[in-house]
N, C-alpha and C positions, 0 to 999 in steps of 0.2 A: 434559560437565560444565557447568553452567550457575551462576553467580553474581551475587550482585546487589554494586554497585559504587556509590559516591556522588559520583563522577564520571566521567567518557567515558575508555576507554581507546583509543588510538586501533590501528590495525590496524597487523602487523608484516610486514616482509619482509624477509631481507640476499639483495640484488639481488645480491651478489659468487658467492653461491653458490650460483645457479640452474645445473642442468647445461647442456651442448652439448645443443641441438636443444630448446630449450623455446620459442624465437619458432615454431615448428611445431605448437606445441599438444604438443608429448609432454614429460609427466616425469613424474617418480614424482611419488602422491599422498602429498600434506602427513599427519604422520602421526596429528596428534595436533591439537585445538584449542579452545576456552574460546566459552561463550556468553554474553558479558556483558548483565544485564538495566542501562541506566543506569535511577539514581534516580527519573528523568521518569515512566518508565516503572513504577514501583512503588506500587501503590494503599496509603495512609495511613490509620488509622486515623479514621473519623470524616469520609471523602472522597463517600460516599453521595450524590448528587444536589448537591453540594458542589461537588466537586473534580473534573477529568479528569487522565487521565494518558495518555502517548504510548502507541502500541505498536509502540514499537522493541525492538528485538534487535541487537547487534552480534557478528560470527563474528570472530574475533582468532586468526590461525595465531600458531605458539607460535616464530617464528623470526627475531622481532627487536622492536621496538617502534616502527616507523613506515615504512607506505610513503615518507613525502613529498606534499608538494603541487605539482612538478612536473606540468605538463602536458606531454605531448609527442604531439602531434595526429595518429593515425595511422587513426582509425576504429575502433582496436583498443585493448585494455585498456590502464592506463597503466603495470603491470606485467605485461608478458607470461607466458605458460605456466600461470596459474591459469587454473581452470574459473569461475568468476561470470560471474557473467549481465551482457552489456551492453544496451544499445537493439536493435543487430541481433539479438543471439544470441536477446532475447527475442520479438523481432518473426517468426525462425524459427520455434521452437519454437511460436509462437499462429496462426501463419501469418497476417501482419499484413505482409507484403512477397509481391514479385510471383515472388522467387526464391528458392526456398529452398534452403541449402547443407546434404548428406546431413550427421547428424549436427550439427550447427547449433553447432560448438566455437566460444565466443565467439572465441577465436584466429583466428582465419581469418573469420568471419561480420561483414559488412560494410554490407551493407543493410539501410538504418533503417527504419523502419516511418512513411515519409511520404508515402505512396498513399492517404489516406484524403480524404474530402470537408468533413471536418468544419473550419467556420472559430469561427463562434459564442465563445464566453468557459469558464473554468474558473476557481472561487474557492476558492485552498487557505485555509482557516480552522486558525490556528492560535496560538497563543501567547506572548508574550515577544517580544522584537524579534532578529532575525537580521543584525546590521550587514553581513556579507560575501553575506548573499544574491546578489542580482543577479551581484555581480562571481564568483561559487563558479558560479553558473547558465551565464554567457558564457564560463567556460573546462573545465565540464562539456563544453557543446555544443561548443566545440572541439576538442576530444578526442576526443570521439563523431564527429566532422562532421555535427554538426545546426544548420540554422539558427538566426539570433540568435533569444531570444525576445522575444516583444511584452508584457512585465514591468510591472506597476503596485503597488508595494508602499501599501497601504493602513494609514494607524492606527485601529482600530476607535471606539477611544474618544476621538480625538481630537489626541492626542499620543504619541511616539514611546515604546514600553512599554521598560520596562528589560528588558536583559538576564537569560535562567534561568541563575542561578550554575550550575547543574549542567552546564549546556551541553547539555544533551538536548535541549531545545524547539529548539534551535538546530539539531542534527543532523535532527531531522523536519524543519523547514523547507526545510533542502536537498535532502533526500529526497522531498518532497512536490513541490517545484517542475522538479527532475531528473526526475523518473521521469513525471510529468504531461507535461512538455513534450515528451521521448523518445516516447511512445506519439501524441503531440497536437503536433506541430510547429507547426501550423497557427492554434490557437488562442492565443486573447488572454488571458495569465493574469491574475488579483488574489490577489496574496497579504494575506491580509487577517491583519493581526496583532492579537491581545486585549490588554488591559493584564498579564495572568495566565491561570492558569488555572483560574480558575473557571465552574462554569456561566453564571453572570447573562452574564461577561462574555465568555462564548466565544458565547452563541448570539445576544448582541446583533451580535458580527462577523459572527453566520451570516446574520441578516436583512440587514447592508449588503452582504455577499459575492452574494446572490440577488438585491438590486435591482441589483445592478452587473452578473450576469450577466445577467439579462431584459433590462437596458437595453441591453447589447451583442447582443442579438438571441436569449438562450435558451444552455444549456447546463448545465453541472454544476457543483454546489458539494462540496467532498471534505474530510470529518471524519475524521482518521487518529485518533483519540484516543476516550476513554469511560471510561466507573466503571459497575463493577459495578450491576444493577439495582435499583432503590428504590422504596417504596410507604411508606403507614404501615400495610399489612395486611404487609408483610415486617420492621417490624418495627426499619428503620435507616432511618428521612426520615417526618419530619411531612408532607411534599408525595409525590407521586405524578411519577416519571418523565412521565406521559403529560400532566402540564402542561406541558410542553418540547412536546409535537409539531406545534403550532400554528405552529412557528417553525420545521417543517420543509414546509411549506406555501406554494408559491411560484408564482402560474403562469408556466410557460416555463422552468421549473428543473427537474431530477434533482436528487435528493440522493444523497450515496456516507458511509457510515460504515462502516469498520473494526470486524469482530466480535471483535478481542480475544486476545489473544496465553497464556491459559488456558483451560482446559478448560469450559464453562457459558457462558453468556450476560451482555450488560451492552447500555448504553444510552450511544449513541443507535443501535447497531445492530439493536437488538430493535423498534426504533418502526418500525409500517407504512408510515412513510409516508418510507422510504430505500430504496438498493437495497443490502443487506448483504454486504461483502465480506470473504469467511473467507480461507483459506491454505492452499496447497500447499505439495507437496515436487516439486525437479526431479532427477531419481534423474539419472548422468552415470558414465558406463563411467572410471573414476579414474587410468587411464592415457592416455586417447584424449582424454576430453573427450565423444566422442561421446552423445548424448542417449537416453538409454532409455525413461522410462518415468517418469509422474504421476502421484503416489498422493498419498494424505495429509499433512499435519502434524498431528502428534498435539496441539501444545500451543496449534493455532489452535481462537478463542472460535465454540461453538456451541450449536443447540438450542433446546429449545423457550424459548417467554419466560416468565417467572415472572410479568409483570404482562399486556402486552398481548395482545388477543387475533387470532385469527386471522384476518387481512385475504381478500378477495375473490379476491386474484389466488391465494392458497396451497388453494383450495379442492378442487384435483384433487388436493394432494398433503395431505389432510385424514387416510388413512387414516397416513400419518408423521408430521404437527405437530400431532394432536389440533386441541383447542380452540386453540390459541396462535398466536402467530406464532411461524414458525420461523425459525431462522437457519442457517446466510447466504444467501442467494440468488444469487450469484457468487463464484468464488472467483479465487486468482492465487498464484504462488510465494512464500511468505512464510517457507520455513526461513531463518535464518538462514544455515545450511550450506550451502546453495543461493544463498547472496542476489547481490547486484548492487552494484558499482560507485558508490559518491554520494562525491563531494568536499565537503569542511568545510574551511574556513579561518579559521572564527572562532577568535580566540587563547585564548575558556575551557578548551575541549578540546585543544586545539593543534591547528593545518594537520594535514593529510591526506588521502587517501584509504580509507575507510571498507567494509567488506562489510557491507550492510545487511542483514537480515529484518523478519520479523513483519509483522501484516496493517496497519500504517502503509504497505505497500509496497504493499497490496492496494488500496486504496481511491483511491486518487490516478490508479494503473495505471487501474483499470477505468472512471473518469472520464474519462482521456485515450482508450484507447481507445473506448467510448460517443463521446463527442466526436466523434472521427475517423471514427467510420460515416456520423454526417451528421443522420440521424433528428431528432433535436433534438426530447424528447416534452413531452409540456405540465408534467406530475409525476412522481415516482417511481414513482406507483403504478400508471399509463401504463405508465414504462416497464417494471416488473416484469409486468404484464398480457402484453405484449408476449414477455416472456420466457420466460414461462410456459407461455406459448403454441406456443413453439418447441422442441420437443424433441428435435430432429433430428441428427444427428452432426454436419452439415453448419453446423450453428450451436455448440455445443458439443461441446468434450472430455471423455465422460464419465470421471471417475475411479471407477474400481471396485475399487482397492487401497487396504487401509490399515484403521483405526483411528482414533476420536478421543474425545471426553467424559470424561465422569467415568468412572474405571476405564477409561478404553479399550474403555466396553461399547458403544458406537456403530460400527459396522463401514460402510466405503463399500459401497455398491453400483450396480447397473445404471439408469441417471432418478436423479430427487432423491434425498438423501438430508441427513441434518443433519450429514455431517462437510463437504462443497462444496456443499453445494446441488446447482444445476443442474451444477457443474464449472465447466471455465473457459471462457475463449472461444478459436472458433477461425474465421480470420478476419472482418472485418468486417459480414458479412453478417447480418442480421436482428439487429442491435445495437440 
């Protein structure tokens, strides 16, 4: 069941009544559980090339009303015997570590995914000011046992932006700098915060987040966020989405934007000139833990664009995106039900630890990974050339299971297609 909520609910546990043998990975699966959409995350009337919104999702088990903010630093979840995803277990599963543990149950799985070459910068661009950042960042990676990270909280416009009453900009931002730095240990982040969230003043962050990355020597800037697409031939924006894309145009930058936590397409994932990150599902044997099998998320944003058209790199797979550009070009686990571990401390939502989804988790991931390979390409468009290029098992996991669009009339299959794109990645190699 999914509901929309006009503030953060935070995630429940009663740790008293976990059974015997759950620090093993075994116990019965959780039976029942709620998909909270927060506020942030819910597009407004009259938001069209205006306004962005997050694409978070939070999974809330039905068995109590707070893990806690406790850390208790074990490399292992900070509540044992749930299946979510952490650093290692995801780092198994993409095979992004040097050992993989069979079955990859975040319970037991240990090895972080810090084998990569990648040093360069990553600029999470996002909204509203996050007061507990850093300090929610240094006792994530404690908890994980990830190194400290190399943290520069930036103000876009100047000055320290207020607080989102909703606390949703606040849960992305934790999410965006955890899950970035888990994939990217190595790398230098900027978290670059807007006064809001508006257009004007998120993409004036995006142009200081790309000199800040070039200037650190080249790498990726990562937009978890977007509004549905706009033209004035569509009918909702006097202006045209594709006067934004200029401002996605960096040399020695990648750009990463999140395709959108509904069915259809939005902006700034649909611009040619990003590398488009959709959503999976991590399917997980509900007794074990054990990892089965990648398919789909039916409610991750796809498809062809309504306004822009079809770039250079998409031209093999022309006989699927038509005229348009298509999305996504990468994908990564974004169920919610599937999701992962991010710690929040800010007092609007109240402390906790949180099971995140949706393709905000998508976009940050595939930055940090990209990052960690090392490549370091001059543009997006590079690097999607590149990708495109690569169609090998050996480079991707293809997903051939599932469902997604409008109606659910989009079916995955074998190479691209528009519910993963390419799929997701599996390890480093040709990143």
């Amino acid at each position: 069941m999914t509901q929309k909520i006009t503030s953060l609910v935070l995630l429940c546990s009663v740790v008293a009544l976990v059974s015997p043998g759950v620090c093993s990975g075994q116990q019965a699966p959780v039976s029942k559980g709620h998909v909270f959409i927060p506020e942030s995350s819910v597009p407004q009337p009259g938001d069209a090339g205006v306004k962005a919104h997050t694409h978070l999702r939070l999974f809330v088990p039905p068995s109590g009303m707070s893990f806690g903010s406790a850390v208790q630093p074990s490399e292992l979840p900070p509540f044992p015997g749930y299946f979510f995803e952490t650093p290692a277990s995801l780092g198994c599963i993409y095979h992004l570590v040097q050992h993989s543990v069979p079955g990859c149950n975040p319970n037991v799985t240990t090895e972080n995914p810090n084998v990569g070459k990648g040093a360069g910068a990553i600029a999470l661009i996002d909204a509203f000011d996050d007061p507990t950042a850093a300090f929610d960042l240094a006792n994530y990676s404690a908890q994980f046992g990830l190194p400290p990270a190399n943290l520069t909280v930036v103000f876009a416009q100047g000055t320290r932006p207020k607080m989102d009453p909703t606390g949703g900009w606040e849960v992305e931002e934790s999410l965006d700098l955890q899950i970035s730095h888990a994939m990217a240990p190595n790398a230098q982040i900027f978290l670059v915060e807007a006064a809001d969230n508006s257009f004007t003043n998120l993409f004036e962050a995006v142009t200081i987040g790309a000199s800040l990355v070039a200037t650190a020597g080249g790498g990726e800037v990562s937009m978890s966020w977007g509004g549905g697409e706009f033209s004035p031939a569509l009918g909702n924006s006097t202006i045209s989405e594709t006067s934004f894309d200029h401002f996605l145009t960096f040399p020695g930058v990648v750009f990463f934007a999140s395709s959108g936590d509904s069915p259809g397409t939005e902006y700034p994932s649909a611009s040619p000139y990003v590398v488009s990150a959709g959503g999976t599902t991590l399917s997980r044997n509900a007794y074990t833990g054990s990892f089965l099998l990648e398919n789909t998320w039916q409610d991750a944003g796809s498809g062809p664009s309504q306004v822009e058209r079809r770039p250079a790199f998409q031209n093999a797979v022309a006989s699927i995106v038509g005229d348009s550009r298509g999305t996504p070009d990468l994908s990564f686990d974004a169920n919610p039900t599937t999701g992962l571990w991010v710690l929040d401390t800010n007092t609007v939502p109240g402390p906790g630890w949180y099971i995140v989804g949706g393709t905000s988790v998508s976009s940050p991931a595939l930055a940090g990974i990209i990052n960690a390979a090392g490549a370091f390409r001059n543009s997006s468009q590079a690097e999607n050339t590149e990708l495109y290029g690569r169609s090998s098992g050996d480079t991707f996991n293809n997903i051939g299971y599932g469902t997604c669009g409008l109606n659910a009339g989009t079916f995955a299959q074998s190479g691209y297609d528009l519910c993963t794109g390419l799929g997701t990645v599996n390890t480093l190699r040709d990143k």
